[in-house]
C-alpha positions as protocol buffer text, in pm:
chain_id: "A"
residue {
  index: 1
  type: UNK
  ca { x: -20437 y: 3352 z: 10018 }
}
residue {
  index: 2
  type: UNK
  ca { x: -20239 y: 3646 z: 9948 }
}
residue {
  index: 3
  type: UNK
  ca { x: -19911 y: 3500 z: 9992 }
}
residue {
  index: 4
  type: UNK
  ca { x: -20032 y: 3283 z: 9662 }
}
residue {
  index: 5
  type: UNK
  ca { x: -20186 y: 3560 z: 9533 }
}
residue {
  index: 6
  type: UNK
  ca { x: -19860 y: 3784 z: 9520 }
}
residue {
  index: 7
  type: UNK
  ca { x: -19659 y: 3541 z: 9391 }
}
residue {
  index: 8
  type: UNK
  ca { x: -19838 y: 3500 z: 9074 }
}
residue {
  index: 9
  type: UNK
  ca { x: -19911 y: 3830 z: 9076 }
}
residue {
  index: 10
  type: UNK
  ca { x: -19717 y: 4162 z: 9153 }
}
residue {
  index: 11
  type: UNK
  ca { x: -19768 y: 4323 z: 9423 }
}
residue {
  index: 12
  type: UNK
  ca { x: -19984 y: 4615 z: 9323 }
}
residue {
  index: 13
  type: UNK
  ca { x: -20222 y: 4426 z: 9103 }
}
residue {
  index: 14
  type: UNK
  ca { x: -20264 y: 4190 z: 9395 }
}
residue {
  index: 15
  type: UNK
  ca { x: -20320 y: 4473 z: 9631 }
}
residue {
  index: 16
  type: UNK
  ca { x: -20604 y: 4646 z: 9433 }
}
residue {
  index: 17
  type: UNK
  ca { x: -20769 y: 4259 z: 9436 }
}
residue {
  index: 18
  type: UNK
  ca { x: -20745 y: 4250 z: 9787 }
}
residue {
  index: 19
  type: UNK
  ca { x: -20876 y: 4570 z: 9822 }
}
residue {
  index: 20
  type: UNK
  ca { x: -21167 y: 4542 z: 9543 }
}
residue {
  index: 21
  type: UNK
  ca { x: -21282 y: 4175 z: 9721 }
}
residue {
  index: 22
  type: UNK
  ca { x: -21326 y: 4404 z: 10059 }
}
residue {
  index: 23
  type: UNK
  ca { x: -21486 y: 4691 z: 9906 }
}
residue {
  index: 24
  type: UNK
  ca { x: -21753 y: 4413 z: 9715 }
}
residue {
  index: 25
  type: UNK
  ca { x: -21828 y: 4235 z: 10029 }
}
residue {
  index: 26
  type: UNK
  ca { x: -21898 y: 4537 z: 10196 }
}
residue {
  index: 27
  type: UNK
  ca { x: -22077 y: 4687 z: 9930 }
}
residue {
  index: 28
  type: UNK
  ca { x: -22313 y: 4375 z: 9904 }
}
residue {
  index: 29
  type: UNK
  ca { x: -22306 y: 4340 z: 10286 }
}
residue {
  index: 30
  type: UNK
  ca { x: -22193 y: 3999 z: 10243 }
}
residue {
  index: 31
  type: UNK
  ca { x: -22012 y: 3803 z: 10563 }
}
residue {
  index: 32
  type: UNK
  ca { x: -21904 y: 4016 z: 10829 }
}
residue {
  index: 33
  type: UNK
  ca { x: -22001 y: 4344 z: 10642 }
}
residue {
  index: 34
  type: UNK
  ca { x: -22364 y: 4245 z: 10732 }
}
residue {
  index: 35
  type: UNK
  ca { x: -22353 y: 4394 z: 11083 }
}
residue {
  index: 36
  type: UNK
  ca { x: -22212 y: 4675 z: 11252 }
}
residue {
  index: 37
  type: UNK
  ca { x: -21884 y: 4715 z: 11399 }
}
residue {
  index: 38
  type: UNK
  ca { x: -21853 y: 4762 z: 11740 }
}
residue {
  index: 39
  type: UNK
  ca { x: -21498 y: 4901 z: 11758 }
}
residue {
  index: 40
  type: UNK
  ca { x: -21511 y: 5168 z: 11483 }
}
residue {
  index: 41
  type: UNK
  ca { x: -21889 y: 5226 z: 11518 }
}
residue {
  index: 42
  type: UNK
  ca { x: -21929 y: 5186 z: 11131 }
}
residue {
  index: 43
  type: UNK
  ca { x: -22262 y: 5111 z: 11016 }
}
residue {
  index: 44
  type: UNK
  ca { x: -22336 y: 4781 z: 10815 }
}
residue {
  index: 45
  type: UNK
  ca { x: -22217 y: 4744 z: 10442 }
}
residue {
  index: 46
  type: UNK
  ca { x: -21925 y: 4973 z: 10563 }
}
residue {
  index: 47
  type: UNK
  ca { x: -21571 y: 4919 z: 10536 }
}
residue {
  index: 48
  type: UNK
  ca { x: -21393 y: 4909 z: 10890 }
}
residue {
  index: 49
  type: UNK
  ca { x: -21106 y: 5217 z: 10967 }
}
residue {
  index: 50
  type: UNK
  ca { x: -20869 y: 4955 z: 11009 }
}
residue {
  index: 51
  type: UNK
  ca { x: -20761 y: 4922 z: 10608 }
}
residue {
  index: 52
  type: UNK
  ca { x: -20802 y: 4537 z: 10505 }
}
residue {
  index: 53
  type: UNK
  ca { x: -20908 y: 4355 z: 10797 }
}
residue {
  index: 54
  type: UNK
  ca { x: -21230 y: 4336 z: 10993 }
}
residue {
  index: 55
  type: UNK
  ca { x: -21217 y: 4375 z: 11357 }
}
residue {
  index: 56
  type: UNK
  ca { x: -21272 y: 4072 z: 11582 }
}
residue {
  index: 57
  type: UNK
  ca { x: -21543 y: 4203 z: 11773 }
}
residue {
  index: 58
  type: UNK
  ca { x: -21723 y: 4217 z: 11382 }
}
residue {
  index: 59
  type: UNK
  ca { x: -21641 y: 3886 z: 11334 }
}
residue {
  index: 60
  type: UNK
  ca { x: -21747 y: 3726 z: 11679 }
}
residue {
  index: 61
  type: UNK
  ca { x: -22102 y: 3947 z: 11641 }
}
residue {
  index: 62
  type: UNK
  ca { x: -22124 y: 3791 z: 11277 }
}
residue {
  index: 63
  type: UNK
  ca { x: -22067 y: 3428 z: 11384 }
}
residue {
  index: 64
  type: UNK
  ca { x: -22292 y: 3450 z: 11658 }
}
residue {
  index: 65
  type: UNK
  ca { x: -22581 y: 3510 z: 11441 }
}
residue {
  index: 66
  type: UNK
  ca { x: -22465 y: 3465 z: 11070 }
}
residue {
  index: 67
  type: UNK
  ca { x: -22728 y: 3546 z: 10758 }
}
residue {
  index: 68
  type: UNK
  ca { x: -22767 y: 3293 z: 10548 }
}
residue {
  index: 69
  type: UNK
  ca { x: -22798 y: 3398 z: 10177 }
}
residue {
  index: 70
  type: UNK
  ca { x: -22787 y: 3198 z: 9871 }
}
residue {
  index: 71
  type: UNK
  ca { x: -22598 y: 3324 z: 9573 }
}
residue {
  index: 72
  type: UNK
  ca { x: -22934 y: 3343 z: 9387 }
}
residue {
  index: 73
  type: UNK
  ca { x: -23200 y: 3331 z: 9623 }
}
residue {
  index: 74
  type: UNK
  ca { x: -23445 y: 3374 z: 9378 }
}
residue {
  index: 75
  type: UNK
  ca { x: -23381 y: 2968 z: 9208 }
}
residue {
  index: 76
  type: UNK
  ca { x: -23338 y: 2843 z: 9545 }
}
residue {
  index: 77
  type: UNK
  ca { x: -23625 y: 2635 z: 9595 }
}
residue {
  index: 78
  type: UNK
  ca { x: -23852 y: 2726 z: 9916 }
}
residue {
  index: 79
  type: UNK
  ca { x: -23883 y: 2519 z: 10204 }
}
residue {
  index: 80
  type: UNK
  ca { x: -24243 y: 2407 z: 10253 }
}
């Protein structure tokens, strides 16, 4: 996605994206930001040392038990 993403738009401008989409995932503890990571020992909601990715170990720990959340949970009808 970044490939696209820097050839529409220059490369700084595309690197403070990238860098603002991590920072609001983590923030919100969305995806992989919703558990800790093993191989930095960062807590949840935390960005990883590593700048821009997420370690693997985070992601396999994620995908073995993934959150679900709605993007408004509060319309979402509840199951009965």
């Amino acid at each position: 996605m970044i490939a696209l993403l820097s050839a529409v738009i220059p490369s700084t401008a595309a690197d403070a994206a990238h860098d603002a989409a991590h920072e609001t995932a983590a923030r919100f503890r969305h995806g992989t930001y919703s558990v800790a990571c093993p191989t930095c020992h960062v807590p949840a909601g935390v960005l990883c040392l590593a700048r821009r990715s997420i370690h693997a170990a985070r992601r396999d720990r994620y995908l073995q038990n993934p959150k679900p959340t709605g993007l408004v949970p509060l319309l979402v009808g509840r199951a009965r």
